[in-house]
N, C-alpha and C positions, 0 to 999 in steps of 0.2 A: 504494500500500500504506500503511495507515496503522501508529500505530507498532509496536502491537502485531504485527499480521502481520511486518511489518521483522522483529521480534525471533526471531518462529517459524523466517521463512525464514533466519537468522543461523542459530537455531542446530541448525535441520534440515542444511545448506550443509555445518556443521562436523562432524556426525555424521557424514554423508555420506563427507566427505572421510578422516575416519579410519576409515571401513568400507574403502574403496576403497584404499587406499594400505596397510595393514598386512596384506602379504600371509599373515602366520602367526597374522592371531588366530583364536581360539575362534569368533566370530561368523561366520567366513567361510566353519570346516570345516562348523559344524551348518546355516548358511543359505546354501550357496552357491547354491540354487538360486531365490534370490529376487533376485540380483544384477543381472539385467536389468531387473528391476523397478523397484530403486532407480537402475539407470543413467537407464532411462525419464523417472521421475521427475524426476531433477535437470538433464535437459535441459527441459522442462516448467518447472521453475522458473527454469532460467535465461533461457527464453524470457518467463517474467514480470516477470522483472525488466528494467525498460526505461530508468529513469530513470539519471546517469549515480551520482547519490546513490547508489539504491539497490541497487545493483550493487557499489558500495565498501562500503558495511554488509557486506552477504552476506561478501564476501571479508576482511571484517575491517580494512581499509581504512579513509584518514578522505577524507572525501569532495572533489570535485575540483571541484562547479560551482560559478560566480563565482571561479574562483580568478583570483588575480592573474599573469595567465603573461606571463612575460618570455621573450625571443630566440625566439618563435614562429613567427620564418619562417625557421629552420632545425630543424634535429633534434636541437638540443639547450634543455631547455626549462627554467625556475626557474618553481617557484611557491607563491608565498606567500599564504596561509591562515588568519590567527588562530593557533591552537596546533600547524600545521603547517607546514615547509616540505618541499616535491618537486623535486629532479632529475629529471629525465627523459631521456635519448637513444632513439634507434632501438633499443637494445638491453635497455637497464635503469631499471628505476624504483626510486630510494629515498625514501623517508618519513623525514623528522626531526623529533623534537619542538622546539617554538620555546617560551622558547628556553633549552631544556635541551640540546639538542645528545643527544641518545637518539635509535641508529637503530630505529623503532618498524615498519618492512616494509620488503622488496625485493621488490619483481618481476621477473621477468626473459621476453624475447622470446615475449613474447602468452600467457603464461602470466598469469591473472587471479589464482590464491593466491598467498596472502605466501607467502615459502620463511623468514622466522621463524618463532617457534612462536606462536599466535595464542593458544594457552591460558595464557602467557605475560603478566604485566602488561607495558603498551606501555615500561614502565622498568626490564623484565629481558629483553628482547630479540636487542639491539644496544648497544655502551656502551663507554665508556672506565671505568675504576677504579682506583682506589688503595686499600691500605693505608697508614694515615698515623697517627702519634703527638705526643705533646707529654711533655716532662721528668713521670714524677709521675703521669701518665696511660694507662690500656688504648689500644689501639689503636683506631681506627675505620676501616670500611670504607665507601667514599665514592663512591660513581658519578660525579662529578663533571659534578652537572646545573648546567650555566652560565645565566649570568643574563642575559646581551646577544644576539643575534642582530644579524649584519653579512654585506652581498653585500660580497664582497675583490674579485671577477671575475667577470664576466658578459658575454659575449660569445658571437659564433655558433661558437667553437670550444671554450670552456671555461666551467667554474662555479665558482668557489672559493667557501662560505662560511665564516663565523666564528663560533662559539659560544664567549665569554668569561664570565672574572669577573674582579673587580679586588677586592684584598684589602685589608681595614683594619685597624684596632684592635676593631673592634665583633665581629667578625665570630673572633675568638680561642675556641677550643675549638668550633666549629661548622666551618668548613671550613680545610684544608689550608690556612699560611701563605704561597700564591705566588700570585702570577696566572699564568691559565691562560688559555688558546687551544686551543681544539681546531678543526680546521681539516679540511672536507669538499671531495675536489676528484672533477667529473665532467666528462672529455673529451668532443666530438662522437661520433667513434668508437671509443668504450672501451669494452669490454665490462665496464663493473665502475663501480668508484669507488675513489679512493686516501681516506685517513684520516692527520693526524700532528697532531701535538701536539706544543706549547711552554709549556715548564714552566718560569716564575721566580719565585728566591727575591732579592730585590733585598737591595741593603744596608740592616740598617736592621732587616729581618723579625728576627719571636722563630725561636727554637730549634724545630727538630721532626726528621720522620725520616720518613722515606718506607719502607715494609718489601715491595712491590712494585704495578709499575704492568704494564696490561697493555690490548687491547683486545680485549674477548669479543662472540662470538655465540651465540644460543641458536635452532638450526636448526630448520624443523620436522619434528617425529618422525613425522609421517604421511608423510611423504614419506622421510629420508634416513636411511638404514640402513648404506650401506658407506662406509668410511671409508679414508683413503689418507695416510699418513704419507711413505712411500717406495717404491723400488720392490720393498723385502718385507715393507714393515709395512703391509699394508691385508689387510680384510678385512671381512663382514658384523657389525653391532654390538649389543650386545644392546640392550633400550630403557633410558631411567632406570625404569619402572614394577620393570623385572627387578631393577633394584639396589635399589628401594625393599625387595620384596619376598623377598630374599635372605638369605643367611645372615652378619654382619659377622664380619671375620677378626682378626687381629691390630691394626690402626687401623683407621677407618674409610673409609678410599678402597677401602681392600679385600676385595669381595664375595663368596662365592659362592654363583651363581645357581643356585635352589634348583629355581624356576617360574616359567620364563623364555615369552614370550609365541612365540618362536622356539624349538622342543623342540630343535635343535640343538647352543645355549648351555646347555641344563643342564650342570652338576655344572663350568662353568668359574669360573674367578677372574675376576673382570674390575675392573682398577685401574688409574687416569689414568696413572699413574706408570708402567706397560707400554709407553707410546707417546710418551714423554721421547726429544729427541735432543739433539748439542751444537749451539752457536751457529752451526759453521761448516757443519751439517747441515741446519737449518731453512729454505730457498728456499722450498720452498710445499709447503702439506698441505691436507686437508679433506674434502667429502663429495660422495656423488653418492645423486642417486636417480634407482631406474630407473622412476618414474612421478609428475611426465613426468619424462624424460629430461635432467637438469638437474647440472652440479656447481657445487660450491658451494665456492673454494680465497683460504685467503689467503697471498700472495705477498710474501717480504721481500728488496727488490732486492737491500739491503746489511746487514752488520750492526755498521757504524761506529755507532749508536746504542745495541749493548747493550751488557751489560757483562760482564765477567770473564773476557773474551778469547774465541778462538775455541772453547774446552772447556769452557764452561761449561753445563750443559743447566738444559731445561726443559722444561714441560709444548706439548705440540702441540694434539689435538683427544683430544676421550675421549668414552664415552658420554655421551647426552644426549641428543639430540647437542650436541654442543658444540665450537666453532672459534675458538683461542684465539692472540693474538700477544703473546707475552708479553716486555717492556722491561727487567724485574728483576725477580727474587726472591729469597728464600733458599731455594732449592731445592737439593739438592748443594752447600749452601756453610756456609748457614749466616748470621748477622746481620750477617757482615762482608762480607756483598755486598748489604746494605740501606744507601743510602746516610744520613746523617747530617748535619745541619746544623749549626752552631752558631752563637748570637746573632748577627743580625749581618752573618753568611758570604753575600757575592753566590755565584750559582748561576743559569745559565741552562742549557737543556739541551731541542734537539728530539729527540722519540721518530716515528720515519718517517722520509715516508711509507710505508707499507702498502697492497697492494693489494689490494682483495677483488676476485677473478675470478671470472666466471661461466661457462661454458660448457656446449655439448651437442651432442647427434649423431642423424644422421638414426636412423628408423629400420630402414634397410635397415642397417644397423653394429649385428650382432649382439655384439660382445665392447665391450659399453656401457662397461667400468668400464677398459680399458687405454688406447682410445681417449680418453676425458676425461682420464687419467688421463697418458698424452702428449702429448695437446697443454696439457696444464697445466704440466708443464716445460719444452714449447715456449716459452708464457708466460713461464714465469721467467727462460728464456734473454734473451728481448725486452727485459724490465723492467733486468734484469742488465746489457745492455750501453749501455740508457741512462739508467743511473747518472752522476753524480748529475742526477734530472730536471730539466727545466728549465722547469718550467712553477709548480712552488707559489710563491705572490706574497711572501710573507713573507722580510723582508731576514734572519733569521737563518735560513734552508736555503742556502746559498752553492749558487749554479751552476759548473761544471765551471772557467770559465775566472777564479774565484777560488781554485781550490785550487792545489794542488801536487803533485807525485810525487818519490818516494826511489826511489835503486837504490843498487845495490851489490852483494856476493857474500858468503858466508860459508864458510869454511873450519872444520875442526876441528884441534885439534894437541894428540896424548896420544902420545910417544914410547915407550910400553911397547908400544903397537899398532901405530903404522907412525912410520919416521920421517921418512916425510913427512907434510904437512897433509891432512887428510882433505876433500874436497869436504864443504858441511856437505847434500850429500840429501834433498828433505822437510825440509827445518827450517820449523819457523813461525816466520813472523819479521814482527814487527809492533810499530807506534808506537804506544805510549799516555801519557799525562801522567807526569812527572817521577817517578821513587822507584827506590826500592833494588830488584837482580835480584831477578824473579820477583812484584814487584809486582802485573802488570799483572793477575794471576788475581783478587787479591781487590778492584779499582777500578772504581770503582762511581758515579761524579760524570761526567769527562770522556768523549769520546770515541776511541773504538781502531779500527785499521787495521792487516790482517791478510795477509799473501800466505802461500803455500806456494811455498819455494825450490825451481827446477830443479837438476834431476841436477847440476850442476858447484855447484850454490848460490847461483849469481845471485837475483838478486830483482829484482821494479819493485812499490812500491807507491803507487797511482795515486789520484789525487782528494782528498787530504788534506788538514783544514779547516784555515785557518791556526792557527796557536798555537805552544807549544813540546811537544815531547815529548822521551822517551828511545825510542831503538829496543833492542827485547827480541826474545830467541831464544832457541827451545831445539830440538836437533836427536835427532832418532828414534834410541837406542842409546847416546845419553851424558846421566849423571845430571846434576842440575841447571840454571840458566839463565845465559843470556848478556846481560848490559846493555853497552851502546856508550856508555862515558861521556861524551861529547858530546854538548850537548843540541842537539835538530834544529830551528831553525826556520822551520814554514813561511809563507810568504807567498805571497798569489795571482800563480798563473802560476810558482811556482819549480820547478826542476827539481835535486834535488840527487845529487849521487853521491856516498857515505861511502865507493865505493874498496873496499880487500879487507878485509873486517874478520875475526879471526880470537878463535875460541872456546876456550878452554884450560879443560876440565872439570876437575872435583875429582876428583886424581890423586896419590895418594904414592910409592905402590909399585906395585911387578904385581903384578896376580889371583893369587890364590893360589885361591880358588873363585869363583863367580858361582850365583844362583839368577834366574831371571825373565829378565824383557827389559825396557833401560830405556826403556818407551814411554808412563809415566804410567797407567799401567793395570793391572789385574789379570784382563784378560783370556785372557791364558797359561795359566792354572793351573785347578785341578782346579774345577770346576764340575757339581756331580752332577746326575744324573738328575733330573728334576721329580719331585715325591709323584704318581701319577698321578691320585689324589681330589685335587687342588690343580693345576690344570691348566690355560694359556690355551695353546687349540689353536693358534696362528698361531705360537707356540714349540717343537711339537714337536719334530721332526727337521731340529734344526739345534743349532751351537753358542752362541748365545748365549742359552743357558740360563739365564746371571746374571735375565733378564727375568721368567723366573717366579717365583708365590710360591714363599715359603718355602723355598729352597734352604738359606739360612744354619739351620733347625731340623736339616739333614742331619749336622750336625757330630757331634753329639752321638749322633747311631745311629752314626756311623762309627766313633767315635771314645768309647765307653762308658764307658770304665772309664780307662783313658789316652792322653794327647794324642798328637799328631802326631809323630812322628819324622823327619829327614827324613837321611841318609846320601848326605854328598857322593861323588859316582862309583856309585853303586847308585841312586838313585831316579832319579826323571824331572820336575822340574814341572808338566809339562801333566798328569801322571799320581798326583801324590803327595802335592802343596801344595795345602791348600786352600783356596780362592779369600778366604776371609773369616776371619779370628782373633776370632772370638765367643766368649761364654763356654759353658760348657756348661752343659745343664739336667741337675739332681739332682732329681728329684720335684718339686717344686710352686718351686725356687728356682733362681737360677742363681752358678757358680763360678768361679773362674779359671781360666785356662789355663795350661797352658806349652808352646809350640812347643822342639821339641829340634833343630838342626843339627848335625850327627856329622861331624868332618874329622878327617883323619889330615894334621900333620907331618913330614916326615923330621926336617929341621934345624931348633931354633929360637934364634931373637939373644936373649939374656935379657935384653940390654939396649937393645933394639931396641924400637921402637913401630908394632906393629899398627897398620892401620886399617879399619876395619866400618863400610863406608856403607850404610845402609839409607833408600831409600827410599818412601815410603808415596803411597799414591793414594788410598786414604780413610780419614777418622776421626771416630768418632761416639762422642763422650765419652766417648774411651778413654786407659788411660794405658799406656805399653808401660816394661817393666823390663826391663833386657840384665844378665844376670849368664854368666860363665867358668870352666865347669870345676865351680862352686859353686852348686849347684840352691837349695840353704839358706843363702846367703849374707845375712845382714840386710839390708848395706845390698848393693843392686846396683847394680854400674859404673856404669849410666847409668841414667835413666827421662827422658821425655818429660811427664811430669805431664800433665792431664786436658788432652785435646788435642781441637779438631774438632767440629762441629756440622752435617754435611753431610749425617747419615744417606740416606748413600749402597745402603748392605745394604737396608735395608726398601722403598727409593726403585728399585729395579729397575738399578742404575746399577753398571756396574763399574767408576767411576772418582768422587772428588770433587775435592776440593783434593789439591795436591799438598804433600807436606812430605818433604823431605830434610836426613838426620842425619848426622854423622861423628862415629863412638865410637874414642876413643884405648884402645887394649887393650896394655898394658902387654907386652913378652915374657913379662915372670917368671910373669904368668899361665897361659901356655901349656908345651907340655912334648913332647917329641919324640914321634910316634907319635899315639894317638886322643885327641882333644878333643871337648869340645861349648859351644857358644853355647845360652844359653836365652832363651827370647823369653817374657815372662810378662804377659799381657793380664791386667790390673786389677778392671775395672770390670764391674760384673754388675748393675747396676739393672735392664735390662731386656736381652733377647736381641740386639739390634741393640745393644748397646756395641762396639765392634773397630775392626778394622784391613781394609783392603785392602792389601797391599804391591803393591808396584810392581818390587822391583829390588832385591835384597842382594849384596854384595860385600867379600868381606875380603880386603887389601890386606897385602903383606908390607914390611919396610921401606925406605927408599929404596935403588936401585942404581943406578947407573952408566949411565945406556940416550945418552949423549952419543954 
């Protein structure tokens, strides 16, 4: 074939394939009955295509003859190319660009299309990224195409390569201040490839700031339609053409799809930010198509690499398609989980490894998508329990028998509730670098290491890289955190036991009321109905409602003319409180609020000190004011001042950072009989300014519980 015919059969090939694979378009219903025709046809031209060249053209492919192939008399193969390098096993073929380090195709088990998206430039793909800044300067978004290509490993059982850059003086304001290593590894018999990265900032480097790193793929859309988060967030997806084409809501992540190529998705929302889980929820997510029969999952054995502990969320996989593993963000948090340099500051720091999995099923296995979709956490179980691996070459990923493990147990002790110590239940309990209780949510530099304590509270947390930490806790149903003031250090092979360690929450007095549950969250509480024109169907009928849009606009229908009241012993929280303290809208602007809490005292100490712990689970530039008994009081008892950057409300998320208050309320404030607390949200730049609470509690003053 000469070039031009190449060019025709390319991009007939491509036609092709998005006629056959989109099973809802326009083209299919008006010409279905031409479809054998074009089947015809493309067997016909794949029978034309003979050469091994042009057979990779068609497919979109960079070509394979004369390559240079290494470990060829096993099944697992390298080869290098000019502007290409290939992996290859029995199972899976990947494409990198040389020596950018850009995954440019995958193939997978005799399937000849990429499963990227080919209409895609070969350097929006597959890819590592960053956001990154300098003092003084916008930010830039960075693919982080490397300058070196290096074989680390090459054997009949493995491949590691190397895609670097080494950073200068010359090289300031053009890329990121560190040397970088991204590092490719493919087993004999793996069905996939792992991916990690090592990121240093040595002594010495200027100032910058990293605002997130992450590694994406861009799948192809003629092929993969459903998408699989967990086992209830999957479901068929709409294409990007339907977000192109849709109608933009409140920001722009969020759509609705007006004339969707799929008539099913009409009139839904559909926003990345729906398919957000936390850190300790992420194992593995992705895609599947059922022609061919192919999934497509990335799997994270551990999450000792991310940051802001095990509650921190993020983005998964979202229309596109798109399958994302994402290292850091400000996502739910906010700038203080972007980490920060300063002149100077050594910083090293591996992100991985990551697996990308591939699998599939015969086709006698009619329920295609449960089937992938189980043995893809069969997967993860695999990956999970051979943590840490032991095969990437690189002396900064420690293997197993240089780490360490902690045990110990944790207990709780609040004597107004029992007077014994409480087993500490589900606590999370987990090592991260040095700081003051409750640190570890907003750390964003080191690495952290997480268990969930057994029924009595024991704990073992296992593989831990050497260094020092502080061990941190917080246990399900008491407010605030626990730090172990002794710093832990480990070194390879230790085994330490801290013994019984015991948690004494912020405690003055006994309950005198309670709203919520203290679990970080505001999932408890009222949570309205969706708009039904505002609608992702995979949210219907169920309670996590927070997922859809626009709940927080429901305030202000409910609640018109006046706020919320809430009467302790008469209301209900799951039924009363509403999930979000936003402002309300008046015509074209929006106002403040005042939540009301109504308590009845018999007796009050005049000379006694209340205490009113409120706890918060999210805040989006909000500022909260607590005034007693005095709705018009100038100055109020307390305020929080502009608090919070996590927009968590707009974010689909019923939880961000967590912040906990303790307001001393005088007696003389109070007065036998009915009372109220006012809660007076601030801020009204934009609809998503508020509060999620977490957990309120007013505390009467100390007694005697010895």
């Amino acid at each position: 074939m000469n070039v031009h015919e190449r060019k025709k059969a390319k991009e007939m090939k491509n036609s092709i394939d998005a006629y056959v694979h989109y099973p809802y378009s326009r083209t299919k219903k008006k010409n279905s009955g031409v479809m054998l025709w074009w089947m015809t046809f493309l067997s016909v031209l794949s029978l034309s295509i003979t050469s091994v060249e042009s057979l990779a053209a068609a497919r979109n492919l960079p070509p394979m003859a004369n390559a240079n192939v290494k470990g060829s008399n096993s099944g697992l193969k390298l080869l290098v190319q000019g502007k290409y390098v290939v992996m290859e096993n029995s199972f899976v073929r990947v494409n990198l660009s040389n020596p950018d380090g850009l995954v440019t195709a995958v193939q997978y088990h005799g399937i000849d299309a990429n499963l990227l998206e080919v209409r895609d430039t070969e350097d929006s793909r597959g890819y590592w990224d960053v956001v990154w800044g300098e003092p003084g300067h916008k930010d830039y978004f960075d693919k982080l195409k490397a300058t070196t290509f290096k074989v680390i490993v090459q054997n009949q059982n493995q491949i590691e390569v190397s895609f670097s850059w080494k950073w200068d003086i010359s090289l300031k304001g053009k890329l990121a201040p560190m040397n970088l290593d991204k590092r490719y590894i493919m087993l004999k018999d793996s069905s996939g490839f792992y991916t990690y990265g090592i990121f240093d900032h040595p002594k010495g480097f200027p100032e910058f700031s990293l605002a997130e790193a992450r590694v994406a793929f861009k799948l192809s859309s003629a092929m993969f339609h459903h998408m699989t988060v967990s086992d209830t967030m999957q479901r068929e997806m709409p294409a990007y053409e339907d977000r192109q084409k849709g109608q933009p809501l409140a920001y722009p992540e969020a759509v609705l799809l007006t004339d969707p190529i799929n008539p099913v998705h009409k009139g839904e929302v559909d926003d990345k930010y729906m398919y957000s889980v936390e850190n300790k929820d992420t194992g593995v997510h992705g895609w599947i198509s059922a022609n061919p029969r192919v999934g497509f999952w990335i799997i994270t054995a551990s999450n000792e690499f991310l940051v802001g502990g095990p509650h921190k969320q993020d983005l998964t996989s979202h229309a596109g398609p798109i399958s994302l593993s994402i290292f850091f963000s400000s996502h739910y948090a906010g700038d203080e989980l972007s980490p920060k340099f300063g002149n100077g500051e050594p910083w090293k720091k591996v992100f991985g490894p990551v697996f990308v999995y591939l699998n599939s099923a015969p086709p006698a296995e009619k329920d295609l998508y449960s089937a992938l979709w189980k043995d893809a956490k069969t997967q993860l179980a695999k990956e999970v329990s051979s943590w840490p691996y032991s095969f990437p070459a690189s002396v900064d990923f420690p293997a197993a028998d240089q780490r360490g493990t902690v045990t110990g147990s944790l207990s709780v002790r609040d004597r107004y509730i029992n007077r014994l110590d409480i087993p500490g239940s589900s606590a999370y309990v987990g090592l991260a670098p040095p700081g003051e209780a409750g640190s570890w949510q907003r750390e964003c530099k080191g690495y952290q290491f997480w268990t969930k304590a057994n029924a009595d509270g024991s704990f073992s947390i296992p593989n831990v890289r050497a260094g020092e930490y502080n061990l941190f806790a917080w246990v399900p149903g008491f407010v605030g955190d626990f730090k172990h003031n002794t710093i832990i250090m480990i070194s390879p092979g230790s085994n330490q036991n801290v013994g019984k360690l015991v948690y004494e929450p912020p405690r003055d007095g006994p309950t005198l009321w309670e709203i919520g549950v203290a679990d970080r969250s505001a999932a408890e509480f009222r949570v309205p109905e969706p708009n039904k024109n505002l609608m992702n169907r995979l949210y219907v009928d169920r309670g996590d409602w927070f997922r859809q849009y626009g709940t927080w606009e429901q305030y202000s229908q409910m609640y018109p003319i006046t706020d919320l009241v809430f009467t302790i012993g008469v209301n209900q929280h799951q039924r009363d409180w509403f999930y979000a303290h936003v402002p309300r809208k008046l015509g074209n602007k929006y106002i403040p609020t005042t939540w009301s809490i109504v308590f009845k005292i018999d007796q009050v100490l005049p000379s006694g000190t209340y205490k009113l712990r409120i706890a918060i689970a999210s805040a989006t530039y909000a500022e909260l004011q607590v005034r007693v008994n005095d709705e018009k009081a100038v100055r109020p008892l307390f305020t929080t001042r502009t608090i919070g950057k996590d927009n968590a409300i707009a974010r689909h998320g019923i939880h961000g950072l967590y912040w906990l208050y303790t307001i001393n309320v005088p007696g003389n404030l109070l007065h036998p009989g009915k009372n109220t607390i006012f809660l007076t949200q601030t801020r009204t730049s934009m609809p998503f300014n508020g509060f999620m609470y977490d957990y309120i509690r007013l505390e009467g003053p100390p007694t005697n519980v010895a």
